[in-house]
Predicted model as a PDB file, atoms N, CA, C, CB and O in Angstrom, pLDDT in the B-factor column:
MODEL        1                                                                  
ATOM      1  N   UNK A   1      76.295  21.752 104.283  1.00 76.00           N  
ATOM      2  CA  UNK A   1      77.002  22.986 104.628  1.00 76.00           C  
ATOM      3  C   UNK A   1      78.245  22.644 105.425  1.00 76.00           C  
ATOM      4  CB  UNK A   1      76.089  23.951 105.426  1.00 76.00           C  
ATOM      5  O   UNK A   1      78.378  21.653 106.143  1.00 76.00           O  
ATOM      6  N   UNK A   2      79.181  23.645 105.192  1.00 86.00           N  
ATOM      7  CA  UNK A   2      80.743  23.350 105.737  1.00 86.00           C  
ATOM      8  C   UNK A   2      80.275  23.276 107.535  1.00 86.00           C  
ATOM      9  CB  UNK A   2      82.169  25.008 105.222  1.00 86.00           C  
ATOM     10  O   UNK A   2      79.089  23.071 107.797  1.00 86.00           O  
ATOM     11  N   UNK A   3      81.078  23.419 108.441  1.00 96.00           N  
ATOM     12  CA  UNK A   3      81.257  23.545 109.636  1.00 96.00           C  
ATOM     13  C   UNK A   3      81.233  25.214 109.623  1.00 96.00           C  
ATOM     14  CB  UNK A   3      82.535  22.729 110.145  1.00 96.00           C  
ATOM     15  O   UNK A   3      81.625  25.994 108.754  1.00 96.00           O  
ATOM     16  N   UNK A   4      80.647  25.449 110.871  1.00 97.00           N  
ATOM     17  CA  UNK A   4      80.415  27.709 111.462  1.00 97.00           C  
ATOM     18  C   UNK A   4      81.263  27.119 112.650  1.00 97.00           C  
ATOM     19  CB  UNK A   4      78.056  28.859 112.193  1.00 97.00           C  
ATOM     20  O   UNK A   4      81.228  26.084 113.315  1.00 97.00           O  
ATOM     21  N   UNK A   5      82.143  28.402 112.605  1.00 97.00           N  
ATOM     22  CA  UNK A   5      83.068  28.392 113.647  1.00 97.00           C  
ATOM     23  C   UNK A   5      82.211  30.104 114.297  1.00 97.00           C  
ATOM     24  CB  UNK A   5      85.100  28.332 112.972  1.00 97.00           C  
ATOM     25  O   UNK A   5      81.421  30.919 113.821  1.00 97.00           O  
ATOM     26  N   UNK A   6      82.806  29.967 115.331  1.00 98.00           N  
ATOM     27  CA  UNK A   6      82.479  31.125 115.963  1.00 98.00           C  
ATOM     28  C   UNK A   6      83.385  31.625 116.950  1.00 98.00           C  
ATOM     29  CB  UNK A   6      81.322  30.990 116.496  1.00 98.00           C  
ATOM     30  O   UNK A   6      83.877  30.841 117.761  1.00 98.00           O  
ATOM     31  N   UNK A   7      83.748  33.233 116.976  1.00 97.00           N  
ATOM     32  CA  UNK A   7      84.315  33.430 117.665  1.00 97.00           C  
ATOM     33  C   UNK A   7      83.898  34.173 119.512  1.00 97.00           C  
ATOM     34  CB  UNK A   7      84.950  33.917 116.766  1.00 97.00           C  
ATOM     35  O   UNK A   7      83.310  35.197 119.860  1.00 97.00           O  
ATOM     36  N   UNK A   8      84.471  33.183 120.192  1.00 97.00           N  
ATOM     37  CA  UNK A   8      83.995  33.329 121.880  1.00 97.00           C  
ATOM     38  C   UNK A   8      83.786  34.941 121.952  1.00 97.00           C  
ATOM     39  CB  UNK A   8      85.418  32.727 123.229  1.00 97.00           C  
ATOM     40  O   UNK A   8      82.688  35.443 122.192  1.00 97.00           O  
ATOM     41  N   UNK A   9      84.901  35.648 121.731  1.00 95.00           N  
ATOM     42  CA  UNK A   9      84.678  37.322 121.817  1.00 95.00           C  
ATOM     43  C   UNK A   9      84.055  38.035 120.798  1.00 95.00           C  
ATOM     44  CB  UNK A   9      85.918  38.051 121.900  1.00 95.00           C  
ATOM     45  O   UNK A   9      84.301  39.220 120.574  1.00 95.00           O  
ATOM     46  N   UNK A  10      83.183  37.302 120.114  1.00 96.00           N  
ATOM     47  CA  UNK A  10      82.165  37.991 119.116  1.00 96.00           C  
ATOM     48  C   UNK A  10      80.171  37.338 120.056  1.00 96.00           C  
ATOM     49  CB  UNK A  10      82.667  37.018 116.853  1.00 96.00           C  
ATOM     50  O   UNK A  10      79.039  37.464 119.589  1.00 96.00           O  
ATOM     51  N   UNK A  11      80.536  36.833 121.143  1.00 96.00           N  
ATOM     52  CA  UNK A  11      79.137  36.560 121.779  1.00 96.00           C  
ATOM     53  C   UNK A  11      78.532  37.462 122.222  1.00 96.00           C  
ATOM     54  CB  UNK A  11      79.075  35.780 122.732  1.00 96.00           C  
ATOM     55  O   UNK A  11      77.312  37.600 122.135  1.00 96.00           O  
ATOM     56  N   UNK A  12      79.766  38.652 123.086  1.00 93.00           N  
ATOM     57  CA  UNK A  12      78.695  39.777 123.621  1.00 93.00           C  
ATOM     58  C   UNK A  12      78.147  40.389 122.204  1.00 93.00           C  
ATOM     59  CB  UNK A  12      79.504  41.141 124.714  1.00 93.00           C  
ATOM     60  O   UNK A  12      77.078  40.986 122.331  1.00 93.00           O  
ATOM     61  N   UNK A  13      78.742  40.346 120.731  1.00 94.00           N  
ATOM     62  CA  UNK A  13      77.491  40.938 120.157  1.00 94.00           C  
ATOM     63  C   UNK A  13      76.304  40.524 119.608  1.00 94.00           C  
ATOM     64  CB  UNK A  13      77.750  41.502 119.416  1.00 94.00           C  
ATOM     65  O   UNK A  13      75.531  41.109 118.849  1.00 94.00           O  
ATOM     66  N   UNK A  14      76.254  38.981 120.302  1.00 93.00           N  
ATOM     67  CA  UNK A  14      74.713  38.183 120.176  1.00 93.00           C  
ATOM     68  C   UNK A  14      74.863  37.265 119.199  1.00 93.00           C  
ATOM     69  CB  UNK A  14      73.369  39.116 119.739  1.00 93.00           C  
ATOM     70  O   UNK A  14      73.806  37.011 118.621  1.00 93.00           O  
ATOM     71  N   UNK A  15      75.781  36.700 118.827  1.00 95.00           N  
ATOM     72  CA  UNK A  15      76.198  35.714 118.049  1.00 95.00           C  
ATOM     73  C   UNK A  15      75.657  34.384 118.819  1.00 95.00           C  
ATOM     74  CB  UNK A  15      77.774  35.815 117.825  1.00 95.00           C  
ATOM     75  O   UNK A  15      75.026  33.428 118.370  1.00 95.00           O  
ATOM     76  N   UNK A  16      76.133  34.663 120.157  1.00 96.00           N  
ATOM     77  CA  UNK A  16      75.957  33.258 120.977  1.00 96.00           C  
ATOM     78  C   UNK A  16      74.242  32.582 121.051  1.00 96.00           C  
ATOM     79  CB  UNK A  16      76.522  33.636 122.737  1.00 96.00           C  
ATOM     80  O   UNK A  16      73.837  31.454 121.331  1.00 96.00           O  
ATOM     81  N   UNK A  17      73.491  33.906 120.645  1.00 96.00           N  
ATOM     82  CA  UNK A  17      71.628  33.692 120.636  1.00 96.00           C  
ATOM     83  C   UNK A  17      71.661  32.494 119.333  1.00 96.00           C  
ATOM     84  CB  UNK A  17      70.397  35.634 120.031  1.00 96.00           C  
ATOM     85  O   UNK A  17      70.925  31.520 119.172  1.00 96.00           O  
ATOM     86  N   UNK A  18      72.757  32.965 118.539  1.00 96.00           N  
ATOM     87  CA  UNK A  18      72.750  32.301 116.979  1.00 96.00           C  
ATOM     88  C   UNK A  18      73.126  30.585 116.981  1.00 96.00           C  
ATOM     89  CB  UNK A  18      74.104  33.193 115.939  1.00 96.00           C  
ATOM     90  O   UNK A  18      72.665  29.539 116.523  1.00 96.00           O  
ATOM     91  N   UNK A  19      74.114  30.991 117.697  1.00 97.00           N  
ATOM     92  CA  UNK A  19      74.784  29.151 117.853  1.00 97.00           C  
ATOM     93  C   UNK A  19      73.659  28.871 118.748  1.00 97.00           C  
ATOM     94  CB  UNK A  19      76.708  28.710 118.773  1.00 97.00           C  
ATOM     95  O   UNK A  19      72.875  28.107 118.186  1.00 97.00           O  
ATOM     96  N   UNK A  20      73.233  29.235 120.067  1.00 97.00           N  
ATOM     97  CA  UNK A  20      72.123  28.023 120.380  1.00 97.00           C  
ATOM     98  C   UNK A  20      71.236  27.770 119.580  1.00 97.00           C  
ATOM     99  CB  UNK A  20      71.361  28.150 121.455  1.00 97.00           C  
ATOM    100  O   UNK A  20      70.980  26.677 119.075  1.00 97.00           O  
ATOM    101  N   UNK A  21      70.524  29.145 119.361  1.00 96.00           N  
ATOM    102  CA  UNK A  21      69.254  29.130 118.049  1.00 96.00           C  
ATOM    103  C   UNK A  21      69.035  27.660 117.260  1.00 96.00           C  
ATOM    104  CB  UNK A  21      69.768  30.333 116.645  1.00 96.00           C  
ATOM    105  O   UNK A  21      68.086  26.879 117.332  1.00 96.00           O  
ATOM    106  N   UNK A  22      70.490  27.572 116.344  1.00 96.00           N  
ATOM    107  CA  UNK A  22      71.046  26.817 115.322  1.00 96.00           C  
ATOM    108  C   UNK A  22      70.935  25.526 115.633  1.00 96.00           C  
ATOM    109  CB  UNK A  22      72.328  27.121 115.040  1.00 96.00           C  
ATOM    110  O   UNK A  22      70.424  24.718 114.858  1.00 96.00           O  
ATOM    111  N   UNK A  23      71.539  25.118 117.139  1.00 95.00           N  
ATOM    112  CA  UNK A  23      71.854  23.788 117.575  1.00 95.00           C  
ATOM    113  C   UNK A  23      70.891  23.431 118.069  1.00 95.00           C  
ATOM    114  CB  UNK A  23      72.844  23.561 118.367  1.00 95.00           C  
ATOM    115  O   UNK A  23      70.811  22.203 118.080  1.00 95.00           O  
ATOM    116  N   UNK A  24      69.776  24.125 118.668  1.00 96.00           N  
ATOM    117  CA  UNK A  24      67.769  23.392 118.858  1.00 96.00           C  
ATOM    118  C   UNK A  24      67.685  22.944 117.837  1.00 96.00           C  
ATOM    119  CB  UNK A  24      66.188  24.421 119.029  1.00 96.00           C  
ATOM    120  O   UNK A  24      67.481  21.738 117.698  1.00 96.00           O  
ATOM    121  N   UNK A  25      67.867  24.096 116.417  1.00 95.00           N  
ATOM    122  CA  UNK A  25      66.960  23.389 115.510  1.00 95.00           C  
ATOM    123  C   UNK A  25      67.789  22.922 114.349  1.00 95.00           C  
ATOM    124  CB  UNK A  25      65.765  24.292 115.035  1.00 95.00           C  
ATOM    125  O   UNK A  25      67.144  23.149 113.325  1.00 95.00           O  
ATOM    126  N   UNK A  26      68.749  22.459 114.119  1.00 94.00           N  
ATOM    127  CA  UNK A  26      69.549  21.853 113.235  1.00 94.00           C  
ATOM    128  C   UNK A  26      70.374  21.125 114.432  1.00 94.00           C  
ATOM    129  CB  UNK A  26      70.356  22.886 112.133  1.00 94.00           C  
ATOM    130  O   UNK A  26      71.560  21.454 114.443  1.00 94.00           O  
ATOM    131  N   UNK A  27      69.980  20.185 115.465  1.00 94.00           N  
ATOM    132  CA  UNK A  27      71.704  19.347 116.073  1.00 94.00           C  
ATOM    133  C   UNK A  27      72.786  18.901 115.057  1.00 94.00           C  
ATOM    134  CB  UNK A  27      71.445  17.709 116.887  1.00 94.00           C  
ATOM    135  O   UNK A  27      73.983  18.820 115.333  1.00 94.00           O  
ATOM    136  N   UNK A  28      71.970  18.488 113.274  1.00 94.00           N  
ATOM    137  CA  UNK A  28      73.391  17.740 113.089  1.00 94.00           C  
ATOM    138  C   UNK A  28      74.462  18.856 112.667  1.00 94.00           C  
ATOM    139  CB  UNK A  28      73.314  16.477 111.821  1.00 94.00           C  
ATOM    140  O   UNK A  28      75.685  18.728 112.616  1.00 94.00           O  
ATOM    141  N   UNK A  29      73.814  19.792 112.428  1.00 95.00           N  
ATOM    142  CA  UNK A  29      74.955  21.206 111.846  1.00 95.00           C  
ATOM    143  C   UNK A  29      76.274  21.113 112.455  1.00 95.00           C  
ATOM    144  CB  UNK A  29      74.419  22.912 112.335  1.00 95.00           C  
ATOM    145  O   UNK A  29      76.376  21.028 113.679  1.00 95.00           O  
ATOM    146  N   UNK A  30      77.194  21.122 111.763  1.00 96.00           N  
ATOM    147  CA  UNK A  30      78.800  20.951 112.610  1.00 96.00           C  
ATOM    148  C   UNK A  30      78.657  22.889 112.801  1.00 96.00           C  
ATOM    149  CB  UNK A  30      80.765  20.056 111.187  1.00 96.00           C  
ATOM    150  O   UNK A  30      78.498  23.725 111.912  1.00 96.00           O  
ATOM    151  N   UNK A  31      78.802  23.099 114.420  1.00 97.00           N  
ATOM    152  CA  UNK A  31      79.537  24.238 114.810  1.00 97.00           C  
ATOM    153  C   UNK A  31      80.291  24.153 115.983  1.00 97.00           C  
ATOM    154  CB  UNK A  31      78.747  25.262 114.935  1.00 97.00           C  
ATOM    155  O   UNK A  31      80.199  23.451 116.991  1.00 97.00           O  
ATOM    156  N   UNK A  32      81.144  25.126 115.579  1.00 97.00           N  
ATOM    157  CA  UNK A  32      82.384  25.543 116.510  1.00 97.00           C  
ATOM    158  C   UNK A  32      82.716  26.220 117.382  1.00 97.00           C  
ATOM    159  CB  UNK A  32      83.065  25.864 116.158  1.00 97.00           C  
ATOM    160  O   UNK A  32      83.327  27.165 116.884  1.00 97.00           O  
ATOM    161  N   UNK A  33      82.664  26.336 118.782  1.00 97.00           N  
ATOM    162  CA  UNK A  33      83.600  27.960 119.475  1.00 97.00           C  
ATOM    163  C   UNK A  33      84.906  27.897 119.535  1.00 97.00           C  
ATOM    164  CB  UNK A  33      83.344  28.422 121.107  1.00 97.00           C  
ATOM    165  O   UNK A  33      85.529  26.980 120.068  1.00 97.00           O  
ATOM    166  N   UNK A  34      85.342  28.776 119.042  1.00 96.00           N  
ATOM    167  CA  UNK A  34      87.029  29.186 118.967  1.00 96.00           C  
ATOM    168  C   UNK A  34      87.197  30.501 120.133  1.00 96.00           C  
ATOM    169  CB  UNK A  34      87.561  29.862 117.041  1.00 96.00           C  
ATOM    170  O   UNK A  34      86.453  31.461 120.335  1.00 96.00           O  
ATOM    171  N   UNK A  35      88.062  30.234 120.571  1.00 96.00           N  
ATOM    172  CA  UNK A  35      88.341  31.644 121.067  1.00 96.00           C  
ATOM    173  C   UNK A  35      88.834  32.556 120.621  1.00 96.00           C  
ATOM    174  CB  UNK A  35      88.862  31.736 121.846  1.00 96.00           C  
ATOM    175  O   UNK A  35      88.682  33.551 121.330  1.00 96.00           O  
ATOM    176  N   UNK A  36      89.539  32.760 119.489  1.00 96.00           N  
ATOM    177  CA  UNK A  36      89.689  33.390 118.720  1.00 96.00           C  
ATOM    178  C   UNK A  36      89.806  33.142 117.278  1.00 96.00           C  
ATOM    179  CB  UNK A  36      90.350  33.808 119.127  1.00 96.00           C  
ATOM    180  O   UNK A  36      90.736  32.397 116.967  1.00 96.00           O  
ATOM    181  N   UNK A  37      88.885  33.716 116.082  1.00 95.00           N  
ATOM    182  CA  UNK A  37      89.113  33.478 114.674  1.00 95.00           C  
ATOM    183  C   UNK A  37      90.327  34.144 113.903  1.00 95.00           C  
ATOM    184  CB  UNK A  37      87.933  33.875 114.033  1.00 95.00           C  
ATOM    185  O   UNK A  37      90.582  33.691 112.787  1.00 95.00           O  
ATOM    186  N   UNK A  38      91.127  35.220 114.421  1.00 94.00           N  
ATOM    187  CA  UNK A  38      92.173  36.412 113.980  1.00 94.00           C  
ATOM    188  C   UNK A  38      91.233  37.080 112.781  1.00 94.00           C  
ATOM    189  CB  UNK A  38      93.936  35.756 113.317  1.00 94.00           C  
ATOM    190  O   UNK A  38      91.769  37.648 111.829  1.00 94.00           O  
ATOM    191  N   UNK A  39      89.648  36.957 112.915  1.00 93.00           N  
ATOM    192  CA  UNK A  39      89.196  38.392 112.300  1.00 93.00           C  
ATOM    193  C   UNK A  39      88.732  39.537 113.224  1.00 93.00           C  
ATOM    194  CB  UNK A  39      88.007  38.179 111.362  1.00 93.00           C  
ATOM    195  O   UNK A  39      87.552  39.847 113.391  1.00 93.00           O  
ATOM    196  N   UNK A  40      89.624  40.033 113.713  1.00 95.00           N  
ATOM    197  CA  UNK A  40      89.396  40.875 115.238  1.00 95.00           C  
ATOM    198  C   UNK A  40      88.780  42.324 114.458  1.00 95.00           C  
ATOM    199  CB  UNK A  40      91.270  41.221 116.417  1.00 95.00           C  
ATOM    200  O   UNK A  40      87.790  42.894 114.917  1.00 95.00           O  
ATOM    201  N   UNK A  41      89.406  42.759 113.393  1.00 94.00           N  
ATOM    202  CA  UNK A  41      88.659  44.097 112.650  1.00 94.00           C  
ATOM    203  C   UNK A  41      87.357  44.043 112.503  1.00 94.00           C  
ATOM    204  CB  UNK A  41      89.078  44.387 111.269  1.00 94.00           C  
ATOM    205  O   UNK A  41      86.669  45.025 112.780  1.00 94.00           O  
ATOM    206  N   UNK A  42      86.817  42.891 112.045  1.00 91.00           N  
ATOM    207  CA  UNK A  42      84.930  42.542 112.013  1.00 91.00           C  
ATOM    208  C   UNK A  42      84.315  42.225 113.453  1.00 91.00           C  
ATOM    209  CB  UNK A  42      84.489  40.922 110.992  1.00 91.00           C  
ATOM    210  O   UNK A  42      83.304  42.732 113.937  1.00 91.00           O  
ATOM    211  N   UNK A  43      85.172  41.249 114.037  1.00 94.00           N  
ATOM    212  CA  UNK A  43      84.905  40.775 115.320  1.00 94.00           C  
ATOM    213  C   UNK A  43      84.248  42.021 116.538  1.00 94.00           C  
ATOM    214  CB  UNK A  43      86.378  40.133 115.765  1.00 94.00           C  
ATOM    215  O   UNK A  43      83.148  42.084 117.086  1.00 94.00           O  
ATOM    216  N   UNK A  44      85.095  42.636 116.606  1.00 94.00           N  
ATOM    217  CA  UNK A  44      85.115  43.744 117.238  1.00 94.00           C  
ATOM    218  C   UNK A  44      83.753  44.759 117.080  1.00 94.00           C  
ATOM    219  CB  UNK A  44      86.338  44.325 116.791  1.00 94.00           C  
ATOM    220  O   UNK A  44      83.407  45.398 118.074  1.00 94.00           O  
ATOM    221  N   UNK A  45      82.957  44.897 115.753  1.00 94.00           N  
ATOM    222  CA  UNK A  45      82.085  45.606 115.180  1.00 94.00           C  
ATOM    223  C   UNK A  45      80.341  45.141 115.382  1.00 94.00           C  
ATOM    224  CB  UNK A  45      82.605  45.574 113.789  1.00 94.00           C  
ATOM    225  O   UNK A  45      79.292  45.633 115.799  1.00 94.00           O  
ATOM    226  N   UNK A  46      80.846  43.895 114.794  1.00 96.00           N  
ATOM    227  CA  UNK A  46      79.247  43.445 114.571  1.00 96.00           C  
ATOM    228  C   UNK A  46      79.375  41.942 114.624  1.00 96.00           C  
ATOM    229  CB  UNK A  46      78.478  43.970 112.981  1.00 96.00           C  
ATOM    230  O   UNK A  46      80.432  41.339 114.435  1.00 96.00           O  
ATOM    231  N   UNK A  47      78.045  41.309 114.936  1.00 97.00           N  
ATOM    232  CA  UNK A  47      78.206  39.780 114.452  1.00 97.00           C  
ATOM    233  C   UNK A  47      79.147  39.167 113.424  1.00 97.00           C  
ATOM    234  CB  UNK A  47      77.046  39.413 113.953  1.00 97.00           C  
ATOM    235  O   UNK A  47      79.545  39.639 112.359  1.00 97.00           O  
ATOM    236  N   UNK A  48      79.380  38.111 113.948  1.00 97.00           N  
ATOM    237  CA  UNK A  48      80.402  37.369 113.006  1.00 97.00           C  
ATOM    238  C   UNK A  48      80.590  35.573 112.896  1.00 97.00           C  
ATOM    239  CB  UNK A  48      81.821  37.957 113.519  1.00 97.00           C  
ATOM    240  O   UNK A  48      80.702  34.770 113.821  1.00 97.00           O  
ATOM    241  N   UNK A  49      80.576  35.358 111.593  1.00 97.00           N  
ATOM    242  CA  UNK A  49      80.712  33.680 111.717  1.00 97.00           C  
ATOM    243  C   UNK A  49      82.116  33.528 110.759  1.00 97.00           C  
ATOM    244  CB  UNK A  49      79.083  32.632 110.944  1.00 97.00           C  
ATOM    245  O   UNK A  49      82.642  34.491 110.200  1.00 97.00           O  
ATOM    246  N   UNK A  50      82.568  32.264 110.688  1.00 97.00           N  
ATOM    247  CA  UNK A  50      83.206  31.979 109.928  1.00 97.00           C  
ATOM    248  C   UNK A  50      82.916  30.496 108.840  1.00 97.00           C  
ATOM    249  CB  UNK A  50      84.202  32.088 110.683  1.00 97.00           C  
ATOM    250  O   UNK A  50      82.428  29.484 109.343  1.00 97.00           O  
ATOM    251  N   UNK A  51      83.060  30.514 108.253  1.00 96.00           N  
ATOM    252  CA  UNK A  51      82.128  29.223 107.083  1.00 96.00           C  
ATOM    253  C   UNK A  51      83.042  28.646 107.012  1.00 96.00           C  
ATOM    254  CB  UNK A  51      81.445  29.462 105.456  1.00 96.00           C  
ATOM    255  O   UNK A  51      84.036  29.366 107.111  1.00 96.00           O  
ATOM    256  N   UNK A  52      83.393  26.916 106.789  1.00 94.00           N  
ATOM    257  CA  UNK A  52      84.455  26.609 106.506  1.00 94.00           C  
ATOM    258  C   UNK A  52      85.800  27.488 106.592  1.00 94.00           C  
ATOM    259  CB  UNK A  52      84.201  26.234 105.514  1.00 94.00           C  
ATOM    260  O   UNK A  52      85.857  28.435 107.376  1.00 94.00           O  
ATOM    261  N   UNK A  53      86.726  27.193 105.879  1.00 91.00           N  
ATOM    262  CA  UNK A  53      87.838  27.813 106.079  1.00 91.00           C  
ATOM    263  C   UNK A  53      87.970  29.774 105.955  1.00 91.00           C  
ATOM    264  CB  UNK A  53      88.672  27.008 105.038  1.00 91.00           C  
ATOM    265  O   UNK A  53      88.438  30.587 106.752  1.00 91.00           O  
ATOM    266  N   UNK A  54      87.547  29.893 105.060  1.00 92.00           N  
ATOM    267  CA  UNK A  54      88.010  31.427 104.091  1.00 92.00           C  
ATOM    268  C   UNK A  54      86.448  31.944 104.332  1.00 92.00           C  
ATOM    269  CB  UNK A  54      88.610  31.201 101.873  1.00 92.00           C  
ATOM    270  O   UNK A  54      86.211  33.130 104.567  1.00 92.00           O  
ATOM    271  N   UNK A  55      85.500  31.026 104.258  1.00 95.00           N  
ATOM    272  CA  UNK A  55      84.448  32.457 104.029  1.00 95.00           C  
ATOM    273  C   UNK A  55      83.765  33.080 105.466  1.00 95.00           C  
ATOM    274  CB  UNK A  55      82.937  31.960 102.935  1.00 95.00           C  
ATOM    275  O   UNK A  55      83.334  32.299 106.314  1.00 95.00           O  
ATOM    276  N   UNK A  56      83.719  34.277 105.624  1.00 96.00           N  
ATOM    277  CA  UNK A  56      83.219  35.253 106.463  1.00 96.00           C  
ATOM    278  C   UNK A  56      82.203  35.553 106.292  1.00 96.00           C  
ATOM    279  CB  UNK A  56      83.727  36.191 106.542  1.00 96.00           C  
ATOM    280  O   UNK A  56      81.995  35.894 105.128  1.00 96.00           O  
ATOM    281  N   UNK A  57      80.812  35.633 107.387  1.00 96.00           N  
ATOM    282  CA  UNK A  57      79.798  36.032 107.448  1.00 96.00           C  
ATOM    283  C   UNK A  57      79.096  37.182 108.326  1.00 96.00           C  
ATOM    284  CB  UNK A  57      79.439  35.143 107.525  1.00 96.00           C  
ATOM    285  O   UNK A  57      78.357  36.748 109.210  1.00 96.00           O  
ATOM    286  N   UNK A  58      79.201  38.483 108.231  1.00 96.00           N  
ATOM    287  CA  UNK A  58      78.779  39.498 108.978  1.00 96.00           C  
ATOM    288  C   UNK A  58      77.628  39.695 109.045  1.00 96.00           C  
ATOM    289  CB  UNK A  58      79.207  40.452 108.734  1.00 96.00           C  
ATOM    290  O   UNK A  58      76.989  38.992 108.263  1.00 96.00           O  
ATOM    291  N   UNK A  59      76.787  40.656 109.919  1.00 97.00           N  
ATOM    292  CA  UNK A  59      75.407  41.092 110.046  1.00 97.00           C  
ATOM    293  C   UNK A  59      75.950  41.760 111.179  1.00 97.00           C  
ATOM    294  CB  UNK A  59      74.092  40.026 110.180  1.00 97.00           C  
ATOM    295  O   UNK A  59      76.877  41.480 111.940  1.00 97.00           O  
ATOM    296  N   UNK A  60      74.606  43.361 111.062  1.00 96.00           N  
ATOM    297  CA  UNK A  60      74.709  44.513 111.690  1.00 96.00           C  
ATOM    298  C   UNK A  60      73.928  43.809 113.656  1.00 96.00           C  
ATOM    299  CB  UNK A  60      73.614  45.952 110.502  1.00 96.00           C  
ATOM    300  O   UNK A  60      74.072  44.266 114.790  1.00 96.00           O  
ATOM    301  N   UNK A  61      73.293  42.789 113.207  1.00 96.00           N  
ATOM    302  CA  UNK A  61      72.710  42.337 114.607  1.00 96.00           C  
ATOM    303  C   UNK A  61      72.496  40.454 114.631  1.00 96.00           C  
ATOM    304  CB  UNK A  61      70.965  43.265 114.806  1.00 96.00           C  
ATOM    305  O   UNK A  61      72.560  39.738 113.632  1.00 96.00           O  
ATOM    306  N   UNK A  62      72.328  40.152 115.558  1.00 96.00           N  
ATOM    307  CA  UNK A  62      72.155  38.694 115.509  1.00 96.00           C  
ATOM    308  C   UNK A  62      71.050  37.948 114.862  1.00 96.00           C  
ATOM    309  CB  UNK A  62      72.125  38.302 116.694  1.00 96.00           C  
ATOM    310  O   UNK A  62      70.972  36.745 114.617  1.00 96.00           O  
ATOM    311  N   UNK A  63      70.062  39.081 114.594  1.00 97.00           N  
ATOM    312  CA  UNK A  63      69.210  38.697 114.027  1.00 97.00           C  
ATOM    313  C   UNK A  63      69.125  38.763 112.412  1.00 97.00           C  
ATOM    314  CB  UNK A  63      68.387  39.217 114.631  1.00 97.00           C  
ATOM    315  O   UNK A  63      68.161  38.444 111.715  1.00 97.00           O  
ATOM    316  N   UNK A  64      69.979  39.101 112.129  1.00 97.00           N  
ATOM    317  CA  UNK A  64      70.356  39.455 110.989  1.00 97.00           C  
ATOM    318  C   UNK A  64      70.925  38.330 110.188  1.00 97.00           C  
ATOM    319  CB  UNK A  64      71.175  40.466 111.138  1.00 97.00           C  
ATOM    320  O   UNK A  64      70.561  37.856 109.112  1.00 97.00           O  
ATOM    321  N   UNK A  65      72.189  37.938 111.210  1.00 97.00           N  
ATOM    322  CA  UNK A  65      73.091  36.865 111.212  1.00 97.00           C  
ATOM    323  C   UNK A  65      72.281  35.585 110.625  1.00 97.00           C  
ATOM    324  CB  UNK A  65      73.673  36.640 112.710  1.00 97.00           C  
ATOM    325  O   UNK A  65      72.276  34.974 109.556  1.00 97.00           O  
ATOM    326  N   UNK A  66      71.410  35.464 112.212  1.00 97.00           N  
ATOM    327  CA  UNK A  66      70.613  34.750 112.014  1.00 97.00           C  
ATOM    328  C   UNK A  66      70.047  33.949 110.741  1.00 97.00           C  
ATOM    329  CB  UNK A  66      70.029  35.304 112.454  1.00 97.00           C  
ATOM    330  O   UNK A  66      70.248  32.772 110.445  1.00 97.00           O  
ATOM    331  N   UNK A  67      69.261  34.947 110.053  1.00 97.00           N  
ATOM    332  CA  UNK A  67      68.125  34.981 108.484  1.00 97.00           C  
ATOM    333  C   UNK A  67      69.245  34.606 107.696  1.00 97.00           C  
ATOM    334  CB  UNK A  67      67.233  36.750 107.792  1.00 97.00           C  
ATOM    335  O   UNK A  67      69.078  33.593 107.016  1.00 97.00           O  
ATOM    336  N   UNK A  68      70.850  35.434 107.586  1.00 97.00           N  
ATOM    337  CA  UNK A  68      71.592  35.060 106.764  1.00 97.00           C  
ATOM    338  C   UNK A  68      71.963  33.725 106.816  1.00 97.00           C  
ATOM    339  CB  UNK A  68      72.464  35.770 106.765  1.00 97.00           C  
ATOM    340  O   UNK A  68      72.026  33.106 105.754  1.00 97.00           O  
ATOM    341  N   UNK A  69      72.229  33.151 107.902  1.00 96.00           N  
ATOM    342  CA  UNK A  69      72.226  31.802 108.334  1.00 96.00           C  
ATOM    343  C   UNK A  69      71.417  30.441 107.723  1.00 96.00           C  
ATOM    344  CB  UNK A  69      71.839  31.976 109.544  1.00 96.00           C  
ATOM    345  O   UNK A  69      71.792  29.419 107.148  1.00 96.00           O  
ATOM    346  N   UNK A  70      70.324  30.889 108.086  1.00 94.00           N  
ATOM    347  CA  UNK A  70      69.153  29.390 107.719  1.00 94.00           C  
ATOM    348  C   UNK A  70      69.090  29.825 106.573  1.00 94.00           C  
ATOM    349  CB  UNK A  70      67.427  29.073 108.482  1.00 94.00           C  
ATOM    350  O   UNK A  70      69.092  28.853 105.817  1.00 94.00           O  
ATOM    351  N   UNK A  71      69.018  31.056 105.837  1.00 94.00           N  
ATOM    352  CA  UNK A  71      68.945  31.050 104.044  1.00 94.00           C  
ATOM    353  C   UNK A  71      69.834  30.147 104.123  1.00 94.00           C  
ATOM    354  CB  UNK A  71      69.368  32.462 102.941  1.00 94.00           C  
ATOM    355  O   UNK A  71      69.373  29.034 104.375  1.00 94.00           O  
ATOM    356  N   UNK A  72      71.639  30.245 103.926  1.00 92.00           N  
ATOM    357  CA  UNK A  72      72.489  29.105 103.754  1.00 92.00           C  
ATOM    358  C   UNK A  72      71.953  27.737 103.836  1.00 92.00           C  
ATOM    359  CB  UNK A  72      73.454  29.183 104.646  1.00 92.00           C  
ATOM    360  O   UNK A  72      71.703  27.129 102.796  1.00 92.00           O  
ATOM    361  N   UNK A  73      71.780  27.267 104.859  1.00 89.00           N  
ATOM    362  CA  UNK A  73      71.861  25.893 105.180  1.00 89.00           C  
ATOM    363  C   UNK A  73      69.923  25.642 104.328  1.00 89.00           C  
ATOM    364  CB  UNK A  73      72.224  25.571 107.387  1.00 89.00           C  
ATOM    365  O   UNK A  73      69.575  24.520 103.960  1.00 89.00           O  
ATOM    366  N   UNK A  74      69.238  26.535 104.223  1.00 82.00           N  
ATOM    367  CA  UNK A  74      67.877  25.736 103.334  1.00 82.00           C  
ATOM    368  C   UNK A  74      66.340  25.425 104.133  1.00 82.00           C  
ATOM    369  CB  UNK A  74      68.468  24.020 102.866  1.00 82.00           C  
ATOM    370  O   UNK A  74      65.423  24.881 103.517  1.00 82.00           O  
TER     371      UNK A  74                                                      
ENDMDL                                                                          
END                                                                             
């Protein structure tokens, strides 16, 4: 799987539960904090990742995120 970037002002909506989550149980996973991704319209709403370059990953809660998450990576 590419590198998850994440954006710092998308943690208060529980993203940040996701990146630790991730990094217990996958260390070699490449992820990122950015302080900002410039997707501030999603950012702003609900959880948010970014996949490699172009692809975007939303969910209504972190837990959501989450499930969408480890499906990806297997």
């Amino acid at each position: 799987m590419k590198k998850i970037k994440y954006c710092c002002r998308n943690f208060k909506h529980g993203s940040k539960s996701v990146f630790k989550t991730l990094k217990q149980e996958f260390p070699d996973l490449k992820q990122k904090k950015k302080d900002c991704l410039g997707n501030c319209k999603l950012c702003s709403k609900q959880c948010m990742v970014l996949i490699g370059k172009t692809e975007v990953v939303v969910a209504p809660s972190a837990d959501v995120l989450y499930a969408k998450l480890k499906h990806r990576i297997g």
